[in-house]
C-alpha positions, 0 to 999 in steps of 0.5 A: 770724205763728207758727211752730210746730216739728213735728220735730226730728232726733236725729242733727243740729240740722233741724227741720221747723216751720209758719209761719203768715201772713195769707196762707196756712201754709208748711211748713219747710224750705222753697225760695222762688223768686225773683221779683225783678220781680214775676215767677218769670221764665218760670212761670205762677202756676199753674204755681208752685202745682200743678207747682212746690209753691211755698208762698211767693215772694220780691220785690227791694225794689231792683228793685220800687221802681226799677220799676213804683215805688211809685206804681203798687204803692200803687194797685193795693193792694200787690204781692200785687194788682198780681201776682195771686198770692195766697200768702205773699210776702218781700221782702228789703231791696234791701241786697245789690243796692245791696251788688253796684252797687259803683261806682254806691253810696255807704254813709254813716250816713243810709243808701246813695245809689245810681244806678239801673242802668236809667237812672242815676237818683240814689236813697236807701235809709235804713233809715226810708224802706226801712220805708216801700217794704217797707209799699208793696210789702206782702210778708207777711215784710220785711227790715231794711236791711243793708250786705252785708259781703264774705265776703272782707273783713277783720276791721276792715272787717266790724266796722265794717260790722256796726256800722252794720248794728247802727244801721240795724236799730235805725232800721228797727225803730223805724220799722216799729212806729211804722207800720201795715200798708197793706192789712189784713194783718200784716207780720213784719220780720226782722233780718239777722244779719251779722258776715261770717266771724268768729264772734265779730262773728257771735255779737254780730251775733246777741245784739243782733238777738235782743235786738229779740224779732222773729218771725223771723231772717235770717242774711246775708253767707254765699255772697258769696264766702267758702268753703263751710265758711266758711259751715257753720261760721258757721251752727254757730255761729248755731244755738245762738244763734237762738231755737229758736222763731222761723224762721231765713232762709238769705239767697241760698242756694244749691246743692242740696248747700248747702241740705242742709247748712244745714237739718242746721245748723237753716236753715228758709227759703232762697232763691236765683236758682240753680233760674232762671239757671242753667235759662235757660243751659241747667243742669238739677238731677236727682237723679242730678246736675247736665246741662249740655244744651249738651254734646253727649252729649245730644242723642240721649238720648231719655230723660225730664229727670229720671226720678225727677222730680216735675214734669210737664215731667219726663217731657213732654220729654226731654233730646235736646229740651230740649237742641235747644231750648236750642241754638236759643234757643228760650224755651221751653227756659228755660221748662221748665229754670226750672219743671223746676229749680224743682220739684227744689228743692222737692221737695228740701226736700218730701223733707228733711221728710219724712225730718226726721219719718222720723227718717233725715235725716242718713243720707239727706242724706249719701247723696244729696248725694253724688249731687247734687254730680255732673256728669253 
């Protein structure tokens, strides 16, 4: 894998670059959506590539290993064959699900044994088994094991965490040079920077992960429940800190306003469940603002989704009709939210580059989020 910078803004610390894998050449920033099961809920491969603009897609470990499992991954010659889509893929560890399961876990120095919330199953992830998973599912870009520290948590408790974070990632790197790709492509794996909200656990969290010289860095523990500026300001901190060279991946992040504020901070690579879940329940991102099409006020506007947007189902169905369509519980109004919200999101991040090379990103950035944060 390489990364190859394009652009940089005078006026704040983006940047636009390449990452080049054996599976194809995202340009960054760049939105990845979620597909926790092996699927993007609710939209066609297609549809991703031509409507959405999708250039790389995410997998859960935790989820892919409960089921189809291993087996059926193994033989049908990883994740990218068992799904059929053929573009670049990331895994993350399966840390910040086990990290959610707070009463079906326990974290000890081997590692995390956890009960599967399908059917209650006893399991474990080591950081040397966790390896071994993220080579079976065969994602171009895989992340070490991590314990997900809350963003509430206090001093003592995130230094304690960091550190075993700190063991794991050396017994994950470890395992993962002394074995080889399945299926004939290169795998990448990134550290994960953690350190919850403590710059200086923060600064130490990223010294000792860039020690390690891998392709790429990914920054954890930020939007789990700490406060946004919290957030800005741990990012801050990073930059500096984060080989200039190498991709950095905002974990799990966020609102539209979020992304843009960490790609002014130097974030490349985002991922987040908010474009699909909040779609399914009936939120619609516009460049005017967030919809809620269950109030009321739209059920005779019979203007486009979103007039300024880029997908197709942005001026096939209008507002009154998707909003019918979500009332009555039909799927096919998740269907159009989630492809509808998608699409934004990476026109977001198509728009932010563009601007990055335009040498205006933070004078548009800082109009449009205005714009965006609005509830409509």
């Amino acid at each position: 894998m390489t990364f190859n910078l394009t652009a940089t803004d005078s006026a704040s610390s983006a940047r636009c670059g390449q990452l080049v894998t054996d599976h194809g050449v995202i340009q960054t920033p760049i939105f990845m959506p979620v597909g926790t099961v092996g699927s993007v809920k609710g939209v066609y491969h297609r549809d991703l590539k031509e409507d959405v603009g999708a250039q790389i897609i995410l997998g859960n470990t935790y989820h892919l290993y409960l089921r189809p499992g291993l087996e059926t991954l193994r033989a049908a010659g990883g994740l990218h064959r068992f799904t059929g889509w053929d573009a670049p893929m990331l895994t993350d560890s399966g840390g910040f699900q086990v990290f959610s399961l707070a009463q079906r876990r326990k974290i000890t120095e081997d590692g995390c044994t956890f009960s599967s919330h399908i059917d209650g199953s006893r399991h474990t992830f080591t950081p040397e088994n966790n390896m071994d998973t993220q080579r079976i599912i065969g994602a171009d870009i895989i992340m070490a094991l991590d314990e997900c520290c809350p963003g509430n948590a206090d001093y003592a408790y995130a230094e304690k965490s960091l550190r075993l974070t700190q063991r794991w990632l050396e017994r994950c790197i470890a395992r993962f040079d002394a074995t080889q790709p399945l299926y004939g492509y290169h795998q990448s794996l990134f550290p994960i920077v953690q350190g919850c909200v403590y710059p200086d656990l923060r600064r130490q969290a990223a010294e000792h992960a860039v020690a390690f010289d891998r392709e790429g860095y990914a920054i954890g523990g930020l939007a789990v429940g700490e406060p946004t500026e919290k957030m800005y300001e741990m990012l801050e901190v990073l930059h500096p800190l984060l080989p200039a060279s190498k991709p950095r991946y905002l974990m799990g992040v966020g609102t539209p306003a979020n992304i843009l504020e960490a790609i002014a901070r130097g974030v490349d690579m985002f991922d987040c469940v908010m474009p699909t879940r909040n779609g399914r329940n009936g939120m619609i991102f516009t460049w005017e603002g967030t919809i809620n099409l269950r109030n009321a006020k739209w059920a005779d506007d019979f203007s486009p989704l979103d007039p300024r947007g880029t997908s197709f189902v942005d001026h096939t169905y209008t507002r009154a009709y998707v909003r019918h369509l979500t009332i009555a519980g039909e799927m096919l109004a998740a269907q159009i939210a989630s492809q509808h919200n998608l699409a934004f999101y990476l026109d977001l991040v198509a728009k932010a580059r563009a601007h990055i090379f335009a040498g205006d990103f933070v004078r548009w950035k800082d109009a449009v989020v205005k714009r965006l944060e609005t509830r409509l």
